[in-house]
TORKOL-496799 format. One record per residue (C-alpha): residue number from 1; residue in one letter; chain; z negated, x, y. Coordinates in steps of 0.1 Angstrom, whole numbers, plus 2048, in hexadecimal, padded with zeros to 3 digits. Each point is the difference from the previous one (the first is absolute). Layout:
ROTOR  marmi  dokol  kolfi   c3   c1   c2
ROTOR    NUM      A      A    Z    X    Y
...
***
This chain:
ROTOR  marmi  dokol  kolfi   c3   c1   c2
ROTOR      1      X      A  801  798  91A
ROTOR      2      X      A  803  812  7DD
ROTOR      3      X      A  821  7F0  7EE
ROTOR      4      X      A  7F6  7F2  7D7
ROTOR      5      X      A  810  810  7E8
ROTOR      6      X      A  811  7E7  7E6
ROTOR      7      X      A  7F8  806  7DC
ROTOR      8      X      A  824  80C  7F9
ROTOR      9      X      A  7F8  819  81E
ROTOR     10      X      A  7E0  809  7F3
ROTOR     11      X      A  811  80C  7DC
ROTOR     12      X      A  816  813  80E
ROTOR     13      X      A  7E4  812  811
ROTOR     14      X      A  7F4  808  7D7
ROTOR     15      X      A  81F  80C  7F7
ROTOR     16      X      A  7F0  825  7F7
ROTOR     17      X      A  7EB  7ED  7EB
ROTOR     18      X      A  820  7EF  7EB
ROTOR     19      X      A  80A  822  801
ROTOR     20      X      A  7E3  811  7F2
ROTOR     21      X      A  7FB  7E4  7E3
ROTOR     22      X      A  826  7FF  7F8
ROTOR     23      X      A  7F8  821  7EC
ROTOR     24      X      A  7F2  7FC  7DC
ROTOR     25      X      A  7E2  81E  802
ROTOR     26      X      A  7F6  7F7  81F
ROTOR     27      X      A  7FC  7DD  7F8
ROTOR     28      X      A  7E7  809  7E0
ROTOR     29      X      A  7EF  815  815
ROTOR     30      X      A  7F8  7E5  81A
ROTOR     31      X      A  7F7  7EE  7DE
ROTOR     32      X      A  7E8  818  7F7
ROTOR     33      X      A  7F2  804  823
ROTOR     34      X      A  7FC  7DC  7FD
ROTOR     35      X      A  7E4  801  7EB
ROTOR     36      X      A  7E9  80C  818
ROTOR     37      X      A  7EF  81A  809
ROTOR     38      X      A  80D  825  80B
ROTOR     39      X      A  813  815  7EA
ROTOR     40      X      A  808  826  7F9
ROTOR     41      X      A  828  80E  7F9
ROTOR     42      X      A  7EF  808  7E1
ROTOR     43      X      A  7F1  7E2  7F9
ROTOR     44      X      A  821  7EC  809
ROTOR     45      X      A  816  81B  7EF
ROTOR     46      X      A  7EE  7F8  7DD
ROTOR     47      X      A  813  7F2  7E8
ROTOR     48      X      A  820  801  814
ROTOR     49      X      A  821  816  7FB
ROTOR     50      X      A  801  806  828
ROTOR     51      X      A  7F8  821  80D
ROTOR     52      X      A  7DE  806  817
ROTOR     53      X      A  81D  806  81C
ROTOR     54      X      A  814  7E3  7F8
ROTOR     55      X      A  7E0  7E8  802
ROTOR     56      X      A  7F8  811  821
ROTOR     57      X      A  81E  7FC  811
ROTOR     58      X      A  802  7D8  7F4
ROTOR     59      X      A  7DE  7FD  811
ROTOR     60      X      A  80F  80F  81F
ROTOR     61      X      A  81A  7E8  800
ROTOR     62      X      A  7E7  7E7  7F9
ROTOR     63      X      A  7EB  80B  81F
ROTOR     64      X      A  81D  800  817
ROTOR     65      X      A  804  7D8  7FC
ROTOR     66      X      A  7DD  7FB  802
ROTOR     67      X      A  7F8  7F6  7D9
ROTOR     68      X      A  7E7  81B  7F8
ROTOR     69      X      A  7EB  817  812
ROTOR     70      X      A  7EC  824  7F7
ROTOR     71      X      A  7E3  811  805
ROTOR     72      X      A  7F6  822  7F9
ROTOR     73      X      A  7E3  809  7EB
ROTOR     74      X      A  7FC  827  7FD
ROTOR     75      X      A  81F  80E  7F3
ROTOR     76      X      A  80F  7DB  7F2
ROTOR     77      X      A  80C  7E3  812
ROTOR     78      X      A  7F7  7DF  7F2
ROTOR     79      X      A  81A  7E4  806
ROTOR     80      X      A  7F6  7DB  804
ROTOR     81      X      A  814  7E2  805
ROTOR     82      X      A  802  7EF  823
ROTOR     83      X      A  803  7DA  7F8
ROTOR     84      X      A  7FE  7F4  821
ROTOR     85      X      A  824  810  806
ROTOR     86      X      A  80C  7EA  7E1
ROTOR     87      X      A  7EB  7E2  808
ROTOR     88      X      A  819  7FE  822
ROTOR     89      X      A  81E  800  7EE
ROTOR     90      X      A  7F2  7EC  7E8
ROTOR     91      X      A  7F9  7E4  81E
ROTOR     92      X      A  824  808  80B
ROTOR     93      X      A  812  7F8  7DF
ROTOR     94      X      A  7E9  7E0  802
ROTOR     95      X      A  80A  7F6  821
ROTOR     96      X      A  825  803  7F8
ROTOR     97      X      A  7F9  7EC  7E0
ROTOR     98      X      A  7F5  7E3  815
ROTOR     99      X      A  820  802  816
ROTOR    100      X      A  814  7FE  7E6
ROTOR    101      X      A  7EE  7E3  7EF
ROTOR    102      X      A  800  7F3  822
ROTOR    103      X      A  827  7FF  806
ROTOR    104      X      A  806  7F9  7D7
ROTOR    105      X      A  7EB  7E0  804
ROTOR    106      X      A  815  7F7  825
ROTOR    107      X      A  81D  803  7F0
ROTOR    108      X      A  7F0  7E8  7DD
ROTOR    109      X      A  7FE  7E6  81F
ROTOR    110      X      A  820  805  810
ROTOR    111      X      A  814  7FD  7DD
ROTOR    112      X      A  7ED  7E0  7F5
***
């Protein structure tokens, strides 16, 4: 029988995400991703003081926990946000949430 995974569990399972929005350009560029549809280096580069590289090594960290995801298109890739990825830690951080309400309001009851 497959064991559950507590929320608390389950976060710790999205630590490489934490880890991947703890730094400032990768979390604009999940920002930008965010607004839909696919996007070029170029496209993502414009406007910005961070290097073609730079940006393409942020979306390879950004791969590597999941949050984005590429697809090649001749000579370009085009970079899209995965949202499912950050819809399940979004549920996690939820779930905790409740716990903690959960225990705040046992101990409300115990103190009154």
């Amino acid at each position: 029988m497959a064991r559950r995974h507590s929320a608390a569990e389950k976060l710790v399972e999205s630590e490489p995400v934490f880890a991947a929005l703890a730094d400032r350009t990768r979390l604009r560029l999940v920002a930008r991703l965010s607004e839909g549809g696919r996007w070029s280096i170029a496209r993502l580069t414009t406007g910005s003081k961070v290097s073609r590289q730079a940006v393409t090594k942020h979306l390879q960290a950004l791969a590597g926990a999941g949050l984005v995801r590429s697809e090649r298109q001749g000579r370009e890739h085009l970079w899209e946000l995965h949202a499912e990825r950050l819809g399940r830690v979004g549920a996690d951080l939820e779930a905790i949430s409740r716990q903690w309400d959960q225990a705040l309001e046992r101990l409300r009851r115990f103190v009154e």
